[in-house]
C-alpha positions as CSV (number, residue, x, y, z in Angstrom):
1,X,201.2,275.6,190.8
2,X,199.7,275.3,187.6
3,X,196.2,274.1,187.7
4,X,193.5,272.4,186.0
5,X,189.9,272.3,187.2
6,X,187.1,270.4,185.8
7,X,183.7,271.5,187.5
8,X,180.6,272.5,185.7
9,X,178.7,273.2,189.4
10,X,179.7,276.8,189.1
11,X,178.9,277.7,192.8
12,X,181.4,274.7,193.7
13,X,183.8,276.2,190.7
14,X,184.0,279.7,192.1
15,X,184.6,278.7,195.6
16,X,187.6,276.3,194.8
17,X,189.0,278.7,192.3
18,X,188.6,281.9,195.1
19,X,190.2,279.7,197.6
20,X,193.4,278.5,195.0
21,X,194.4,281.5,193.5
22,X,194.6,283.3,196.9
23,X,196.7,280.6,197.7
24,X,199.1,281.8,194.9
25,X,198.0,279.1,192.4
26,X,197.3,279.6,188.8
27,X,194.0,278.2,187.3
28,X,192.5,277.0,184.1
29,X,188.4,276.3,185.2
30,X,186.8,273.8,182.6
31,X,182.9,272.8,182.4
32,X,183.4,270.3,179.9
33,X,185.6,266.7,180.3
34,X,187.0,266.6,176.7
35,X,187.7,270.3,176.9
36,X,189.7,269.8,180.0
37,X,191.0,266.5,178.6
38,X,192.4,268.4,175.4
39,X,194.1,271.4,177.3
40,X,196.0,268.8,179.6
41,X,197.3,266.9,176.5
42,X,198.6,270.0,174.6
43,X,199.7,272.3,177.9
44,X,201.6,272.0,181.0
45,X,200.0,271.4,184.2
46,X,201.3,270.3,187.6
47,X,198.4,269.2,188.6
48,X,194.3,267.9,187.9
49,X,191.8,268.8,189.9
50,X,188.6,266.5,188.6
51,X,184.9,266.2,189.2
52,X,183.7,263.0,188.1
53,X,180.2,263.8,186.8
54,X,180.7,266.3,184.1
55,X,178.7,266.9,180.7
56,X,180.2,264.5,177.3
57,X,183.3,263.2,178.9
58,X,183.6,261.8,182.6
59,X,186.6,262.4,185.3
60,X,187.3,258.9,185.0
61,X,187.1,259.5,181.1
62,X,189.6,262.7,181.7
63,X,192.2,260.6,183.5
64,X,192.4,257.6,181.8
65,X,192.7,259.9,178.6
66,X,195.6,262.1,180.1
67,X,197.0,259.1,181.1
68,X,197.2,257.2,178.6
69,X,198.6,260.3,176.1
70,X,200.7,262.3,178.6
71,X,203.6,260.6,179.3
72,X,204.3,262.4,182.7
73,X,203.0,261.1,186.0
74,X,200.8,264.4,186.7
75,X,199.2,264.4,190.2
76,X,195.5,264.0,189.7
77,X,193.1,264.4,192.9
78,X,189.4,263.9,192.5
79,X,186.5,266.1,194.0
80,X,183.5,265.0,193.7
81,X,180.0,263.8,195.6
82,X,180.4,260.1,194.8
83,X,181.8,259.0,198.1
84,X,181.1,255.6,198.1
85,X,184.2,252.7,199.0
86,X,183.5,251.2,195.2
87,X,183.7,254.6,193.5
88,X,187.0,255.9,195.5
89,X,188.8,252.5,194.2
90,X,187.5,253.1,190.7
91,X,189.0,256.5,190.9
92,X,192.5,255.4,192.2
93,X,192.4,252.2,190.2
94,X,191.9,254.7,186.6
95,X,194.8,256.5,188.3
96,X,194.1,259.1,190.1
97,X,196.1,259.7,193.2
98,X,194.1,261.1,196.1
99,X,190.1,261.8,196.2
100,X,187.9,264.0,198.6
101,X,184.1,264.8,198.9
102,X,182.6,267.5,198.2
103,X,182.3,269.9,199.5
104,X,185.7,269.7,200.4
105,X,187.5,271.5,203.8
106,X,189.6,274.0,202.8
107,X,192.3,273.6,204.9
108,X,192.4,270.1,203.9
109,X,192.2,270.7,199.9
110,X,195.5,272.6,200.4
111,X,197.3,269.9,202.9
112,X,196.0,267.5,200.1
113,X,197.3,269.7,197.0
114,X,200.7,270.4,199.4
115,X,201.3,266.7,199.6
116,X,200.8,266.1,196.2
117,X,203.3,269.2,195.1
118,X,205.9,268.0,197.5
119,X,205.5,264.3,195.9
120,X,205.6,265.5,192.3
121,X,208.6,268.3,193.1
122,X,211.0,267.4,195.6
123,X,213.1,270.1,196.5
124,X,215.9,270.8,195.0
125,X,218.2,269.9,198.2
126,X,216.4,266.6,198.6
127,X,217.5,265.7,195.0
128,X,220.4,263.4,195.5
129,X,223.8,265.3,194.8
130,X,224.5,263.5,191.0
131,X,221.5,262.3,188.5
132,X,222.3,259.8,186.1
133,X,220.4,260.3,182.8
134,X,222.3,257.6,180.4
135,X,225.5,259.5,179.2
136,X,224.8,262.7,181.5
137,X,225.5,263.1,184.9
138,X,223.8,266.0,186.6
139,X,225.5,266.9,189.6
140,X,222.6,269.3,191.3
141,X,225.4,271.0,193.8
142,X,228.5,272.0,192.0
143,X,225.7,273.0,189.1
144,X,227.8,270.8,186.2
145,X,227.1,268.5,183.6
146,X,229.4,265.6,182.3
147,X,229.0,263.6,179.8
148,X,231.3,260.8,179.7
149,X,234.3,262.2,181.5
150,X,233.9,265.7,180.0
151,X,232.4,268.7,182.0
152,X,230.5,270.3,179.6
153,X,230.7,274.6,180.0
154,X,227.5,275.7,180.0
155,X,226.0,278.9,181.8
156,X,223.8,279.2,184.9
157,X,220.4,279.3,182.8
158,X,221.0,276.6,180.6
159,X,221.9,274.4,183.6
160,X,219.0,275.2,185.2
161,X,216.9,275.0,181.9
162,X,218.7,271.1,181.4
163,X,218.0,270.0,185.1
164,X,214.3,270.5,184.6
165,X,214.1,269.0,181.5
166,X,215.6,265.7,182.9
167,X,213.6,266.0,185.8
168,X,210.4,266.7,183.5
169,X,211.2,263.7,180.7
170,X,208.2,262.7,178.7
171,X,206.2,265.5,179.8
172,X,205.1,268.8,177.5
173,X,206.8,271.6,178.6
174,X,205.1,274.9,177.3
175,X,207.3,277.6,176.3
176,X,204.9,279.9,178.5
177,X,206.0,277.2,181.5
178,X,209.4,277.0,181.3
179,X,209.7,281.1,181.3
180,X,207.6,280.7,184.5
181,X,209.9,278.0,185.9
182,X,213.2,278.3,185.0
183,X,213.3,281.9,184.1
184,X,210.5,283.5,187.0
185,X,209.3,285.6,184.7
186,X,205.9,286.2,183.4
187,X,204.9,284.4,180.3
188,X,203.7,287.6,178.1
189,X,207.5,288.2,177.8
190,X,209.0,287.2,174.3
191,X,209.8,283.4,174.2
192,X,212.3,283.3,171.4
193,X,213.9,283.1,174.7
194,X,213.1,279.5,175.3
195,X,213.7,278.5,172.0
196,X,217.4,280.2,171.5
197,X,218.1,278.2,175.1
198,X,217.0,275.0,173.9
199,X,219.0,275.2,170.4
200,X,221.7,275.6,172.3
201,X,220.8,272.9,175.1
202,X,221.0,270.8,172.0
203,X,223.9,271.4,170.4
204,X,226.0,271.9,173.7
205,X,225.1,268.5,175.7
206,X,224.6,266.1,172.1
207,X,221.3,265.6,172.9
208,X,220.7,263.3,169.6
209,X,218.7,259.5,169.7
210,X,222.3,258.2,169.5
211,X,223.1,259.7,173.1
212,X,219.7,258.1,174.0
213,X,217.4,261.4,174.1
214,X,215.9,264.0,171.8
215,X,214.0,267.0,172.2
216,X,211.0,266.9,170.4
217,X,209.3,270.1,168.9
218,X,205.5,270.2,169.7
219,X,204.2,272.4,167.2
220,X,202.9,276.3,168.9
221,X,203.1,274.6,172.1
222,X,207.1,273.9,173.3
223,X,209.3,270.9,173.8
224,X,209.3,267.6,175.3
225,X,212.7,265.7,176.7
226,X,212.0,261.9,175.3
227,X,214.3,259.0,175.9
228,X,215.2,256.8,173.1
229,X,215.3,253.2,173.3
């Protein structure tokens, strides 16, 4: 997973980060709230890690921010000292959606951060077998897409590249992000990749505000999947 920490106790911050990426996770360590709050709102996360007493701009500050200007339910879990009853329902009232004390078990960090991955991404085979999206019907096993009563022929990839799209609408995909998920390759690879695919995602499936979507282009950063009402 892709991750965002915000933790200016830099003892605490080394510890978490040495214990994440051996787990395999990829981190982005902030000190600052409104410097974590910025890179969530203009790069693709999957999930927030947030201490609540931070210098110039609060956890709670952070999440309602994210919140209120990322328009994709990302899993936010709160570490921090406060641990009293009135603080953990401020924290899950502003939106968070779990909260541990520091300093936290390590063993149940990662059940927490593996329940909150499974929650966000289902797996694939727990997906039911067709997704409805307005005119397009995904159907996750036979790998097709129809619109209307028409199969539309498109390849492997740009299946792949459409599912997560629909499954990621309203939230900022980075070109750097979808290399890593659709394509599993590193993101220092060219991605004129990502943009050719999603040209052609465009003009293949008709995704126009009169078919109820759009892509938007967010400028040096990649694409969002927006529904039009």
């Amino acid at each position: 997973m892709k991750i965002a920490l915000l933790e200016d106790d830099m003892e605490q911050a080394r510890q978490v980060l040495r214990f994440l990426e051996e787990e395999g996770h990829e981190v982005d360590h902030f000190v600052s709230g409104q410097s974590c709050a910025f890179a969530v709102t203009h790069e693709s996360y999957e999930l927030l890690i947030l201490d609540w007493q931070v210098p110039d701009f609060s956890g709670i500050e952070v999440i309602k921010t994210v919140r209120k200007q990322v328009n994709w339910p990302i899993p936010v879990l709160f570490l921090t000292q406060r641990d009293s009853e009135s603080d953990i329902i401020t924290a899950l009232n502003a939106g968070a959606d779990d909260y541990l004390v520091k300093p936290p078990r390590l063993g149940e960090l990662k059940a927490r951060i593996q329940a909150l991955a499974r929650r966000a991404n289902p797996p694939e085979d727990a997906l039911n077998e067709s997704l409805n999206f307005g005119p397009f019907v995904i159907d996750v096993h036979a790998r097709t897409i129809t619109k209307g009563s028409e199969i539309i022929p498109i390849t492997e990839k740009d299946f792949e590249l459409a599912l997560f799209m629909f499954q990621n609408i309203g939230r900022l995909l980075s070109r750097d992000f979808l290399l890593e998920r659709v394509w599993g390759v590193s993101s220092d690879l060219n991605t004129r990749t990502v943009d050719t695919h999603v040209s052609r995602l465009r003009r293949r499936l008709g995704i126009k505000p009169e078919n109820g979507f759009r892509i938007k282009t967010i400028y040096q950063h990649g694409y969002r999947l927006e529904t039009i009402n």
